[in-house]
Every structure is written in C-alpha cells, then in structure tokens.
N, C-alpha and C positions, 0 to 999 in steps of 0.2 A: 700540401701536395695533392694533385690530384685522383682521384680515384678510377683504377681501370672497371668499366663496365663489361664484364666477362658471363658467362652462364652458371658459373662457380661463385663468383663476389653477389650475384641476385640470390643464390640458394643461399650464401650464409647469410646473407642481409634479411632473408623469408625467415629464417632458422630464429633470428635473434626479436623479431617482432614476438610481441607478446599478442599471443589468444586469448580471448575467453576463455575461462574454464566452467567446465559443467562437471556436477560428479550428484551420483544418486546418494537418498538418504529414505529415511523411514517417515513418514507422515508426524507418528511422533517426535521424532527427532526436531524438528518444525518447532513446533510447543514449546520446545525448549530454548530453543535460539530466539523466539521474538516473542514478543508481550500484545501482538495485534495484528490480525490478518483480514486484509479488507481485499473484497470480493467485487468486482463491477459488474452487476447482474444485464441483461440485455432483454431486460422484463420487459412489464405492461407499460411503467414509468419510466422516461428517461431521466436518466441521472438515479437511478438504484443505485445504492452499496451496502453488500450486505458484509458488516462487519462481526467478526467472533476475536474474543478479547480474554487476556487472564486479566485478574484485580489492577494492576497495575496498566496495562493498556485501556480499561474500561477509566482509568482515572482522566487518563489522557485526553480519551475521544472526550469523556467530560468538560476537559480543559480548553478544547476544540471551539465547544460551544457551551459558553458560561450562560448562566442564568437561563439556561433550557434544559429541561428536564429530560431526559432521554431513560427510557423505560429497557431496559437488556432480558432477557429472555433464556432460561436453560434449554429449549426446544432446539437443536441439531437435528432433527428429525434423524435418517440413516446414518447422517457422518459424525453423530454422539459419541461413540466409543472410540473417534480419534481425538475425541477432545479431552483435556483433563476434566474433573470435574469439578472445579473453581471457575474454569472456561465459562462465558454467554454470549450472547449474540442481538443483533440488532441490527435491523434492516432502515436504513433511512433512504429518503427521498431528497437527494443534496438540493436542486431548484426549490423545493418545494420547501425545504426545512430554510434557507438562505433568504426567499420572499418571508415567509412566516414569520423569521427574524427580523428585520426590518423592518415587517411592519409593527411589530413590539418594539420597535426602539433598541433591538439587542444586539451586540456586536458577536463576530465570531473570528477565530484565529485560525483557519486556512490562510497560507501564502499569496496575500493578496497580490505579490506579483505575478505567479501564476496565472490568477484567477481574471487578471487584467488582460492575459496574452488571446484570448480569443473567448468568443460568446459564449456563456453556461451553454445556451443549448445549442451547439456547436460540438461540444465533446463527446467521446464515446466514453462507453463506459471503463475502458481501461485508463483513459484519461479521470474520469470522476476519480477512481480508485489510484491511483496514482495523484491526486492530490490532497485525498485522504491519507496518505501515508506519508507524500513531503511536511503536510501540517503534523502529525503524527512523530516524524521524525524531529521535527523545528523542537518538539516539545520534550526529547532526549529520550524518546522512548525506543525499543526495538520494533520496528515493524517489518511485514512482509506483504506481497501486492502481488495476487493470485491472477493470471490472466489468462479468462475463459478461451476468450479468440486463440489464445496461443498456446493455451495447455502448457504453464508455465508460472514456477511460483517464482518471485523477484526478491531477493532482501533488501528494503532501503535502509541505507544508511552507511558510517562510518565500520568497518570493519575491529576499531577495538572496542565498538561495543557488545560485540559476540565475546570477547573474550574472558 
C-alpha cells in the first residue's frame, strides 16, 4: 500500500532514522577502551603518525611491520599523566618507513587495499592515521584514531570488542 506523504509521516520517518551518537568520557576512560591510539601529526614530514600504545597495541604496531625494529619511547612530554604507565609511544614517518622497507626487501601489513585507493603522498594526515588503525584493527586489536583537524577521537572497530 501506498504511503501518504504528510508533514506528520516526514517527522516520524526523521524520529526513526538513526544518529550518531556522541557522549563525553574522561581521557582516561580512553586507556581503557583501546590498546592504540594513533595521532596524524600535520608536522615537518608528511605522512607523521605519532602512535601511543599499551603492551598489547605496541605488539600489534609490531605486527604491522615485521622484521623492522621500531624503537617505542616513555617521553609523553605534558600528556604523560593521561597515559598509564605500561603506555609508549612512537612517532613514525609512514612514506618514509614503507620506501625504507622495500628497499630491505621487507614486507608490511597495512591494508593494502587502502593503500592502493590513492597516492601515499596524496593523503592527509588523518588519512595516514586512519590507516594505521584499519591495519591495527585487521590485526584484532582495539584502536582509536585522534583527529587534530577535527578535535575528535574515533574508535575503530567492531563494537564487541569494547565489551
């Protein structure tokens, strides 16, 4: 049967669409929900991401990229005291790390379909970060993808992995 188009059948039609939900929480509370938060800095280098990790996200980013050594860091400078202290961090250079690799012969597990959809240096940096976190997530871990531009933390992923 057909449906009458009225100013009443649009409001409940508005009513029943789903929104986004946004809801405030504590910086700490963060910590807890994901294992990896990765940063798209808008530095000196394109393609920065500055990644802070508990044990288990820093396994991951490892995982990312096998057989390269990646050096983690307790220095948070000022935002130390929102981090646990298991938390580190590490700044990479995603073009510069991905040539580096390849020319060792080394392979890396970013989503290479991603990474197929448009030139490395082409992306911004919430794009880099945002594909740090899709690889991230591929590899079952909890992450989150902070964007400067937008003043705005993202969780990727399946939702019963918070549970």
């Amino acid at each position: 049967m057909p449906q009458l188009h009225t100013k009443l059948s649009e409001r409940m039609a508005n009513k029943r669409r789903v929104k986004p939900g946004k809801f405030m929480m504590a910086f700490d509370d963060l910590t807890k929900m994901v294992d990896v938060l990765f940063i798209g800095l808008d530095g000196e280098h394109l393609g920065e991401v500055q990644v802070a990790a508990s044990p288990a996200g820093r396994r991951t980013v490892e995982k990312l990229f096998p057989e390269y050594v990646i050096h983690w860091f307790d220095t948070f400078g000022s935002a130390r005291p929102f981090f646990p202290d298991d938390w580190k961090t590490v700044t990479l250079v995603l073009p510069c790390l991905l040539q580096e690799m390849a020319g060792m012969g080394l392979q890396h597990n970013l989503p290479k379909d991603l990474l197929g959809q448009v030139p490395i240096n082409e992306l911004c940096p919430d794009q880099f970060a945002a594909l740090m976190a899709a690889g991230a997530d591929d590899q079952g871990v909890r992450s989150a993808m902070w964007s400067l531009s937008e003043n705005k933390i993202e969780i990727i992923g399946d939702s019963s992995k918070f549970n």
